[in-house]
C-alpha beads as a LAMMPS data file, in Angstrom:
LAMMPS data file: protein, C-alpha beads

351 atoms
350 bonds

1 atom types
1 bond types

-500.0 500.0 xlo xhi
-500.0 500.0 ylo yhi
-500.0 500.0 zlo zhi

Masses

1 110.0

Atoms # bond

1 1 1 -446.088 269.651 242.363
2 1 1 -446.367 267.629 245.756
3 1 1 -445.050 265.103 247.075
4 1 1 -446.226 262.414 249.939
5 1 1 -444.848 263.115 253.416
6 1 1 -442.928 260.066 253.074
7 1 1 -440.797 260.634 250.461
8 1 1 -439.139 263.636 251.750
9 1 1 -435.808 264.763 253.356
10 1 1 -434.194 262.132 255.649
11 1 1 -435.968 259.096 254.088
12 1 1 -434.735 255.874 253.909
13 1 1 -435.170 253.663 249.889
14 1 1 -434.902 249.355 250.562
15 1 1 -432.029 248.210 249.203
16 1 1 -431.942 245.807 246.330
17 1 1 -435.588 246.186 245.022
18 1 1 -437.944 247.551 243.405
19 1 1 -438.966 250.999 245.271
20 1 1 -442.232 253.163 243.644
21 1 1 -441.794 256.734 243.850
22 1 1 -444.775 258.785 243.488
23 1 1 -446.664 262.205 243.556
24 1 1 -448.820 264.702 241.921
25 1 1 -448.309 267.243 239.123
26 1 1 -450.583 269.016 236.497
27 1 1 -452.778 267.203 234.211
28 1 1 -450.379 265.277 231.567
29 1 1 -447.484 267.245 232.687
30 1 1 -444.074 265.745 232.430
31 1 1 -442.015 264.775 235.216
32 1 1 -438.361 264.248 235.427
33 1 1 -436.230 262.591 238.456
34 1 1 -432.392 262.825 238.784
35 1 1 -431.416 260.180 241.318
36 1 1 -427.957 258.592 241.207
37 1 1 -426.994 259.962 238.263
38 1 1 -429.692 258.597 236.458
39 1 1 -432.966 260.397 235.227
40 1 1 -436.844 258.781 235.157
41 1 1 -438.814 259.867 232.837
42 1 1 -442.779 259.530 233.189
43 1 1 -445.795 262.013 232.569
44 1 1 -448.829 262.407 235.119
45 1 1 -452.311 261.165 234.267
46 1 1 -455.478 263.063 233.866
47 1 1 -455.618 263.417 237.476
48 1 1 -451.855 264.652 237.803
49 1 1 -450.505 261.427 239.590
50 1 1 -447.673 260.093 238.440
51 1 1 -445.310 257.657 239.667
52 1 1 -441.485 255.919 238.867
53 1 1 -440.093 252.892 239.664
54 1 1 -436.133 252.640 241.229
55 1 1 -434.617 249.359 241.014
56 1 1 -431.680 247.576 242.618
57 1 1 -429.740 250.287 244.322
58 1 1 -426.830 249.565 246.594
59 1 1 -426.823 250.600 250.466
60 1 1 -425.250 253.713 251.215
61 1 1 -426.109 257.610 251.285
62 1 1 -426.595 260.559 251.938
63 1 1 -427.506 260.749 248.364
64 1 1 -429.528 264.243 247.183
65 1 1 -432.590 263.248 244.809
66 1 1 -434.404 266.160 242.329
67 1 1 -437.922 266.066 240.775
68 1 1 -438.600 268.642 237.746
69 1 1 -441.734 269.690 236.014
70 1 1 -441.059 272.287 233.742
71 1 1 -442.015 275.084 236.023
72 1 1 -440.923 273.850 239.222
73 1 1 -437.717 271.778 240.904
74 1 1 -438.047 269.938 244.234
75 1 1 -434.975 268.605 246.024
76 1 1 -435.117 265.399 248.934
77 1 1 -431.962 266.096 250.716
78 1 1 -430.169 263.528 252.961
79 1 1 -431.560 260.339 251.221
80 1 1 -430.160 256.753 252.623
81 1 1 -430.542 253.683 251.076
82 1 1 -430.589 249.987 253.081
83 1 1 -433.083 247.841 254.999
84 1 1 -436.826 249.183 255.920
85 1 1 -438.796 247.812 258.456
86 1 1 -442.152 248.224 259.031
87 1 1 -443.377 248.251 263.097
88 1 1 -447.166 247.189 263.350
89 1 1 -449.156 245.797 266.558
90 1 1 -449.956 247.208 270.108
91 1 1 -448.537 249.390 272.609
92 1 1 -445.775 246.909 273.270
93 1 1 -444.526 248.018 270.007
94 1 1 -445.654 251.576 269.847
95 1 1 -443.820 251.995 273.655
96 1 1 -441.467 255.253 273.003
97 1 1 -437.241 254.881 274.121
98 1 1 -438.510 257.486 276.654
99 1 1 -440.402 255.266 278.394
100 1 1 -436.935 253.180 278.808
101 1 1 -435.326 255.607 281.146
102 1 1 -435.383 254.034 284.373
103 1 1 -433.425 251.114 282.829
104 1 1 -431.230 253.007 279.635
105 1 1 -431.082 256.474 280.435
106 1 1 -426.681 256.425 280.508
107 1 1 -427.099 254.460 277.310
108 1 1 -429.606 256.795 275.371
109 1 1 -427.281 259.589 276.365
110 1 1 -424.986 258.232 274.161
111 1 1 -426.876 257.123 270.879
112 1 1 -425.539 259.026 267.758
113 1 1 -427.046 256.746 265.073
114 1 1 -427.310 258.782 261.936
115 1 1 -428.130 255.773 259.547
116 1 1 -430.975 254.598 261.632
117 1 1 -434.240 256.119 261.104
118 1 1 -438.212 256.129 261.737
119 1 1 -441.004 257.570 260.494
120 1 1 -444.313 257.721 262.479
121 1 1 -447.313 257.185 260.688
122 1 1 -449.667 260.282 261.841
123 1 1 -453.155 258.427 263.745
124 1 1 -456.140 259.688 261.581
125 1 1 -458.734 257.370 260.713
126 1 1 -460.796 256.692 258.065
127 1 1 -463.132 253.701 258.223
128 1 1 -464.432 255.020 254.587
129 1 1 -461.759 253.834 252.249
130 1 1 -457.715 252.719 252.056
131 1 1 -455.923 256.337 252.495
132 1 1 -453.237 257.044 249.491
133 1 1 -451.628 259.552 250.942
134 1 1 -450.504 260.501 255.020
135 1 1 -451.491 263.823 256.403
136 1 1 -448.148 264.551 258.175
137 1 1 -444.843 262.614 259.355
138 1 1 -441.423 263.371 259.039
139 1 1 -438.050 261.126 259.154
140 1 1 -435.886 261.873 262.281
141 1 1 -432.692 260.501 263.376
142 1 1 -431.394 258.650 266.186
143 1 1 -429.517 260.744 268.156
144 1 1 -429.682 261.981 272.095
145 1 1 -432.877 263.437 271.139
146 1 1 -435.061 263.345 268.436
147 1 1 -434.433 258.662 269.221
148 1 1 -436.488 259.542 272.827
149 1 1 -439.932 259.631 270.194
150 1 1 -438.720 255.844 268.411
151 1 1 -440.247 252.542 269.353
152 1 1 -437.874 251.427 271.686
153 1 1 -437.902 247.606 270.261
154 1 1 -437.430 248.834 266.708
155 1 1 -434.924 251.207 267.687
156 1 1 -432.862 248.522 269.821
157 1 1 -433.969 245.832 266.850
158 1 1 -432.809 248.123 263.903
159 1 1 -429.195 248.846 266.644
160 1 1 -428.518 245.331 265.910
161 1 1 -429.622 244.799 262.608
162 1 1 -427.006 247.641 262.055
163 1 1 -423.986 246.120 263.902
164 1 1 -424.575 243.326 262.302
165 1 1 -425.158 243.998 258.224
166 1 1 -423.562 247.608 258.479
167 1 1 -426.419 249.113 256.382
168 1 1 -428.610 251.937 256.890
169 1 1 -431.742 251.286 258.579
170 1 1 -435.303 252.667 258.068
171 1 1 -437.959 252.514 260.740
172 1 1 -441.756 252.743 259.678
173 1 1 -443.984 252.727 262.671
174 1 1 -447.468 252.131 262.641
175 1 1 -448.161 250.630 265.837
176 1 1 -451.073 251.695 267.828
177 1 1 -451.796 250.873 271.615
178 1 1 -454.807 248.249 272.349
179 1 1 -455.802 248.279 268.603
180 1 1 -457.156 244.792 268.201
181 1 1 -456.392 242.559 264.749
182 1 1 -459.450 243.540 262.725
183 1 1 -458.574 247.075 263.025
184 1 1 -455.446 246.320 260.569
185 1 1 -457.471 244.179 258.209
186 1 1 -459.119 245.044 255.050
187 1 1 -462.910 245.430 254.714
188 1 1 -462.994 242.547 252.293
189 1 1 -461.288 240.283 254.807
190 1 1 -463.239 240.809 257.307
191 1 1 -466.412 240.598 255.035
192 1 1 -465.001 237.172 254.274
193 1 1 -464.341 236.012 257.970
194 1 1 -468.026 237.461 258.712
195 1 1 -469.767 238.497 261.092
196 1 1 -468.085 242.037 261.421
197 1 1 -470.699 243.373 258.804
198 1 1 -472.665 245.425 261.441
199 1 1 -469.907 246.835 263.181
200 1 1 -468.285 247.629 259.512
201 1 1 -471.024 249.704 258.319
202 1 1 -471.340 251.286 261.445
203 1 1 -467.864 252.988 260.931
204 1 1 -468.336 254.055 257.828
205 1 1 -471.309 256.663 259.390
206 1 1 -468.811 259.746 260.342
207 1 1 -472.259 261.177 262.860
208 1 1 -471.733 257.414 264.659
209 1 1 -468.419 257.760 265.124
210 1 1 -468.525 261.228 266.379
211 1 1 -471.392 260.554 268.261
212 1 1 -469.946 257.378 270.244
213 1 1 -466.413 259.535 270.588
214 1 1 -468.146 261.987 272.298
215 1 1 -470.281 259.646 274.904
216 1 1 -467.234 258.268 275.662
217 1 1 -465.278 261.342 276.635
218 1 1 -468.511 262.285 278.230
219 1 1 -468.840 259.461 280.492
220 1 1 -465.252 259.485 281.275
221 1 1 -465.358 262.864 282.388
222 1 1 -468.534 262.099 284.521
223 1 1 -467.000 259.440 286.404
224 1 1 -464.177 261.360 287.065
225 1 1 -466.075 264.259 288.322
226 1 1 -468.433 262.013 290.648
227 1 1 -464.644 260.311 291.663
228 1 1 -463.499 263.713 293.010
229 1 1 -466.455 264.758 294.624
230 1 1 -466.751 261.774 296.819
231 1 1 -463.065 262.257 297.496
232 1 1 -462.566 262.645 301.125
233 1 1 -459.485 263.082 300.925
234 1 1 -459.346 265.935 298.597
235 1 1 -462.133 267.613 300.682
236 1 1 -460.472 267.726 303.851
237 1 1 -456.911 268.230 302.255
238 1 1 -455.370 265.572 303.395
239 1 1 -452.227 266.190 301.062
240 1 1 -451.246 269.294 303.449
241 1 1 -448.422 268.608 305.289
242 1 1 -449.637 269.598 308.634
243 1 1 -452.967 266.679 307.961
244 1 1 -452.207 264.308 310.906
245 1 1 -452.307 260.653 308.944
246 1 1 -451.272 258.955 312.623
247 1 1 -454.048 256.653 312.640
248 1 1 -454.024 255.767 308.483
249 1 1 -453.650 251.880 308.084
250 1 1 -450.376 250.195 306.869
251 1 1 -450.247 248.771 303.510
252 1 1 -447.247 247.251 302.112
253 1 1 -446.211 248.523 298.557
254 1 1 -445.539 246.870 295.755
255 1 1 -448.609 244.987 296.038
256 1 1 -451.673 244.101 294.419
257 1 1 -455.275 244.645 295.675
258 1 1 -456.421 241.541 295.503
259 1 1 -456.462 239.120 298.473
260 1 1 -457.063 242.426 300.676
261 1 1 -459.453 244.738 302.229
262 1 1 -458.997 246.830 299.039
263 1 1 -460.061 244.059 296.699
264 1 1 -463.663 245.220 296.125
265 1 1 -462.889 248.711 295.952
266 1 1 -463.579 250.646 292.629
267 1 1 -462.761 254.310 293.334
268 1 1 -459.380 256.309 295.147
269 1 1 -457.119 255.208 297.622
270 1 1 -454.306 257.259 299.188
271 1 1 -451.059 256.820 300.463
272 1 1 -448.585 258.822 302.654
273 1 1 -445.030 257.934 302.758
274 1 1 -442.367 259.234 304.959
275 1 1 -438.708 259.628 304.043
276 1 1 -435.957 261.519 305.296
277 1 1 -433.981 263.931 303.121
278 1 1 -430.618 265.032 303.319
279 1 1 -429.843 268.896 303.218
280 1 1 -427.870 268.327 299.795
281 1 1 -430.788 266.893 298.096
282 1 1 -432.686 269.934 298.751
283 1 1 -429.819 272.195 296.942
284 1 1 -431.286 271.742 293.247
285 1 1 -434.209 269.973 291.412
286 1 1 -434.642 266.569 291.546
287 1 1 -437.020 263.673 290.509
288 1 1 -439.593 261.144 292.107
289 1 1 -439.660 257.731 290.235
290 1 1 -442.488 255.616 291.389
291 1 1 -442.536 252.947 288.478
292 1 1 -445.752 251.737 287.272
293 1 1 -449.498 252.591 289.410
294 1 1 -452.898 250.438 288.327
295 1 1 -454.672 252.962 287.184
296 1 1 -453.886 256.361 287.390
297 1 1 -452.850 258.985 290.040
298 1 1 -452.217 262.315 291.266
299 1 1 -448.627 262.814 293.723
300 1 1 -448.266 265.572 296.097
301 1 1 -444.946 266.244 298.291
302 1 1 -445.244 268.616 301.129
303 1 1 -448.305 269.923 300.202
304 1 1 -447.593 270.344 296.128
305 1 1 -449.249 269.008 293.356
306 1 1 -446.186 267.226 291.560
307 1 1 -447.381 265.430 288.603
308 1 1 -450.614 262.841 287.342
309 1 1 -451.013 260.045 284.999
310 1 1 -454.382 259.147 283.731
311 1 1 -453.244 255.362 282.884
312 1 1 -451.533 252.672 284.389
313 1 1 -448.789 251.928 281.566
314 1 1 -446.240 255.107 282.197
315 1 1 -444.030 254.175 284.745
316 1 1 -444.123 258.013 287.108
317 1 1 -441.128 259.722 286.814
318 1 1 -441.911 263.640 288.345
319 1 1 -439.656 266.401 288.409
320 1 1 -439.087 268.222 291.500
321 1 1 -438.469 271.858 291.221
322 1 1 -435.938 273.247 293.587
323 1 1 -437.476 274.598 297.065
324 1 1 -440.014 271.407 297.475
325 1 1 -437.707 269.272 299.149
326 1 1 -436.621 270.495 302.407
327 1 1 -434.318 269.027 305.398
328 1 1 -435.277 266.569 307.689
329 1 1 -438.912 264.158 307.536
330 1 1 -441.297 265.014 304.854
331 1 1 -444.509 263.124 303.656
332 1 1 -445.673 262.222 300.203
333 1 1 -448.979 261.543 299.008
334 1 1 -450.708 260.091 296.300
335 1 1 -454.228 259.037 295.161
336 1 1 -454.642 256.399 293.076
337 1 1 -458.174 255.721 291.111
338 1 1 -458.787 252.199 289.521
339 1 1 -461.885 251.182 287.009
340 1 1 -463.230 247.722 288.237
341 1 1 -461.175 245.464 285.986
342 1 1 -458.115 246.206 286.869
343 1 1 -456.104 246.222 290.913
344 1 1 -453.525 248.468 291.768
345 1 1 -449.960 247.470 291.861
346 1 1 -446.998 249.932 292.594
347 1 1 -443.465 248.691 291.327
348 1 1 -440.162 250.265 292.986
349 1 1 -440.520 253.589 295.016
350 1 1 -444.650 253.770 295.677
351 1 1 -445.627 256.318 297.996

Bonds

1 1 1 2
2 1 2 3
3 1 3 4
4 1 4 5
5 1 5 6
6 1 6 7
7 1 7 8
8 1 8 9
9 1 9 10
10 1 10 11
11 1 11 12
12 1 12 13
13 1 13 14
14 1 14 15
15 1 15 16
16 1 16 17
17 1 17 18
18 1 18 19
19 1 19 20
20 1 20 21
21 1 21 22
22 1 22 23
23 1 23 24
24 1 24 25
25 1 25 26
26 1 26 27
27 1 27 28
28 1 28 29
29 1 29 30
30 1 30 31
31 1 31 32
32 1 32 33
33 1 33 34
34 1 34 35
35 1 35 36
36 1 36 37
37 1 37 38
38 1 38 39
39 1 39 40
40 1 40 41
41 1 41 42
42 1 42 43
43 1 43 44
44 1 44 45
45 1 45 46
46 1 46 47
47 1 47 48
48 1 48 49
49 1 49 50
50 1 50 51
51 1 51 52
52 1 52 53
53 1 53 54
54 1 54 55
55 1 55 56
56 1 56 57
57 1 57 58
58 1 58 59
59 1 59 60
60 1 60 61
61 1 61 62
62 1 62 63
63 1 63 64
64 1 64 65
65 1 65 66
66 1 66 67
67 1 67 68
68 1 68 69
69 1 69 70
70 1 70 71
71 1 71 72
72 1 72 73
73 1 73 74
74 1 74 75
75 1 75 76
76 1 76 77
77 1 77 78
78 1 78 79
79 1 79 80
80 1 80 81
81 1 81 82
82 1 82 83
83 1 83 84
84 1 84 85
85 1 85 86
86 1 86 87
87 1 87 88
88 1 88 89
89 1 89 90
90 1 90 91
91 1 91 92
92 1 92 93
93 1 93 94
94 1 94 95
95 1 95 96
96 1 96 97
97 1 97 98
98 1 98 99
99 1 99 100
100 1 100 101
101 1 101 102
102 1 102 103
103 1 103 104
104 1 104 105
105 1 105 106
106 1 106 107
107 1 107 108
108 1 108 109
109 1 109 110
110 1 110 111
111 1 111 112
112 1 112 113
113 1 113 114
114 1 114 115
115 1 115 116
116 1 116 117
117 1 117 118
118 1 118 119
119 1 119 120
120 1 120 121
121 1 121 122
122 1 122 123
123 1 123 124
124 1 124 125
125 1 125 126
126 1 126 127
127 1 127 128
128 1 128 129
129 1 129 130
130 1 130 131
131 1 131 132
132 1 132 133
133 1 133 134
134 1 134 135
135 1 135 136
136 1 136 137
137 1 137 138
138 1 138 139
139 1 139 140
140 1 140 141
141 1 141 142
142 1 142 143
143 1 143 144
144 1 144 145
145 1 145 146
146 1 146 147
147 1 147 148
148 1 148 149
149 1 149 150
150 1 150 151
151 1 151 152
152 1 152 153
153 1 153 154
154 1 154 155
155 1 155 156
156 1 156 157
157 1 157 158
158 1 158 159
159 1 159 160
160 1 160 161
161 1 161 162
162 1 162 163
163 1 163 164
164 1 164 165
165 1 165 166
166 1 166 167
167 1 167 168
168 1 168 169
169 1 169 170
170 1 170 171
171 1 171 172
172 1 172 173
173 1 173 174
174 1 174 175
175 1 175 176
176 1 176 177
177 1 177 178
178 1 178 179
179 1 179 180
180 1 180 181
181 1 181 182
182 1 182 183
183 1 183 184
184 1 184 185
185 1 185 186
186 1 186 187
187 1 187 188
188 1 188 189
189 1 189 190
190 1 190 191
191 1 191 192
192 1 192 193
193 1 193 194
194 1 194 195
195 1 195 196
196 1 196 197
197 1 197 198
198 1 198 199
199 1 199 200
200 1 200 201
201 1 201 202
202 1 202 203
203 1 203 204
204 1 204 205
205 1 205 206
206 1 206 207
207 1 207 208
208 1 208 209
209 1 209 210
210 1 210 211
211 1 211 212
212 1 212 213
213 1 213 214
214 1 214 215
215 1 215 216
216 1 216 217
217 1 217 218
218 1 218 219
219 1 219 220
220 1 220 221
221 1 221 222
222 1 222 223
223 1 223 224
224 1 224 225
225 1 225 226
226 1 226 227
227 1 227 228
228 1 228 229
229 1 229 230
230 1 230 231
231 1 231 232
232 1 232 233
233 1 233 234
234 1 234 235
235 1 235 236
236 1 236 237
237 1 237 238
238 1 238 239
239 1 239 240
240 1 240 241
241 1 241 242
242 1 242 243
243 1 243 244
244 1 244 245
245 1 245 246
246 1 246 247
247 1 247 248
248 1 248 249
249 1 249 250
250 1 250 251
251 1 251 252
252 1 252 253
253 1 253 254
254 1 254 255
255 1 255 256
256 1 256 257
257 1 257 258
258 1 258 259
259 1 259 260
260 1 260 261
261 1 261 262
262 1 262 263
263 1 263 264
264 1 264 265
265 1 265 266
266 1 266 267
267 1 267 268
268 1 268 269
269 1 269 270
270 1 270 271
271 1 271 272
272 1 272 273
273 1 273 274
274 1 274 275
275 1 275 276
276 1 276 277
277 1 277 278
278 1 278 279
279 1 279 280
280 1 280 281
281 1 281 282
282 1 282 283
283 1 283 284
284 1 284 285
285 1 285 286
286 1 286 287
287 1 287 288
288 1 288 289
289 1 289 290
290 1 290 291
291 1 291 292
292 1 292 293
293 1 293 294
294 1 294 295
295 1 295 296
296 1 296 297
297 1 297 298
298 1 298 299
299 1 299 300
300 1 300 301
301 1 301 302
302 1 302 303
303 1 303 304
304 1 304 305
305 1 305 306
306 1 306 307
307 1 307 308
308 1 308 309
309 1 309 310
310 1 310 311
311 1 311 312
312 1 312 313
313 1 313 314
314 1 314 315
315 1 315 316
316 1 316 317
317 1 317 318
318 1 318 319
319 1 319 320
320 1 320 321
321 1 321 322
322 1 322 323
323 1 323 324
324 1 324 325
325 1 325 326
326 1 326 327
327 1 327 328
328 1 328 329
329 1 329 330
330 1 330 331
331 1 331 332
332 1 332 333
333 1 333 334
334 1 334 335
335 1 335 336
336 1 336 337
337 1 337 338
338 1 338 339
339 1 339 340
340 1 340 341
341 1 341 342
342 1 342 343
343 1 343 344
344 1 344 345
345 1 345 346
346 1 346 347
347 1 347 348
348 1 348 349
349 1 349 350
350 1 350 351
């Protein structure tokens, strides 16, 4: 007997409706479920599925739900019942609490919300048919943890939705980054719309798919290859700390590219930036927040490879391990490489 990794330990039921339960057994083999101190009855099909319907149940929980056969038992522990929500779109939605910190960090410390859950829809695709079942997920909890991995607008949504109706709250997120409309509409919409019908038979070839993956990653990796080896920068080293950067050009930061000599530039630019530390900063680790770089970059200090981003979204937050930081002036560096549609813009501390 098995059931979908939905309906499993942790899960949150909707409140006051009807709720299908479902799963697979042997051929025509009976299947019994004790929830609430009632028991569904139903018997799988020739194919072993088999599925229940709950109705109406009250908010509350944990509850404890079991599912016999008559060789086996299976028990979904820690079962809530209230509101579920379902988190679709972009990256706007898909953005983890984690990538709050600069702004919520004290507060996230603090969360301890055991009636407000999510479940992450695993990203596999199939452009051959609707999926019935998900390869993976689990239901986690908010607490200090395990809420750093939520959407951070559905967790801060579903933190209101809870002060507010005082019911347990279930989280289903499906959100993908840069995933445009069509991607989330079925084939016979689309077909409908028209004009897609290329494109949509296309997918369905898995050697196309694999095949355009592939040139992708390849071409990525070439330009970043040809990138470094025109560095100059990383040829003559000039993220040592004894590299003499005296006659480098000012460039004020935050800024944008455009409107300067930068503007045309598709390729790496670096920046050195001196600060002074204090002898009790360099006493334990620490951490380099740079906010957000257009498009990605590499960050040395004193000579050390500190941390990279590939993308422009995450805003840089690098740990420093004790020993880097050292008394007195020291120089940070950073390259930053753009693709032609975008300019670079550094928010807060840019080096």
């Amino acid at each position: 007997m098995t059931l979908p990794s939905i309906i499993s330990d942790g899960m949150v039921i909707q409140r006051n409706d009807k709720v299908t339960l479902w799963g697979k057994a042997q051929r025509l083999e009976e299947v019994n479920v004790f929830f609430l101190d009632k028991k569904y009855n139903t018997t799988a099909d020739d194919s072993g599925k088999w599925s229940i319907m709950l109705e109406n149940m009250k908010p509350g929980g944990p509850f404890q739900m079991e599912i016999h056969t008559k060789d086996e038992k299976t028990i979904v522990h820690d079962i809530l019942i209230g509101d579920v929500w379902i988190l679709g779109g972009q990256s706007n939605m898909q953005l983890p609490v984690n990538r709050t910190l600069d702004l919520f960090e004290e507060e996230v410390k603090t969360i301890n919300q055991p009636y407000i859950r999510q479940f992450t829809i695993p990203q596999n695709t199939n452009f051959h048919s609707p999926q019935h079942e998900l390869n993976g997920g689990e239901w986690i909890s908010a607490n200090p943890k395990d809420v750093l991995q939520f959407s951070a607008t559905g967790y801060f949504f579903a933190e209101e939705m809870y002060k507010q109706y005082e019911v347990p709250i279930g989280l289903i997120l499906t959100a993908i980054g840069g995933t445009p409309i069509e991607a989330w509409m079925s084939e016979k919409t689309l077909r409908s719309i028209g004009g897609y019908e290329s494109t949509l038979e296309k997918s369905k070839d898995d050697e196309f798919i694999s095949a355009t993956m592939k040139n992708e990653q390849e071409q990525s990796n070439e330009w970043f290859a040809d990138l470094n080896e025109r560095d100059q920068g990383l040829k003559e080293r000039w993220y040592e700390e004894s590299y003499d950067t005296s006659n480098w050009s000012d460039f004020e930061i935050p800024n944008s590219w455009e409107g300067t000599e930068l503007e045309m530039l598709r390729g790496a630019v670096w920046y050195q930036k001196t600060v002074h530390v204090p002898a009790t900063m360099c006493e334990s680790d620490g951490k380099l927040s740079l906010g957000t770089i257009i498009d990605a970059d590499d960050t040395y200090v004193n000579g050390k490879l500190i941390g990279n981003t590939g993308y422009m979204y995450p805003p840089r937050r690098y740990h420093l391990p004790k020993g880097i930081l050292k008394p007195g002036k020291k120089y940070h560096n950073c390259t930053g490489t753009k693709h032609a549609e975008y300019r670079w813009i550094c928010e807060g501390y840019a080096v």
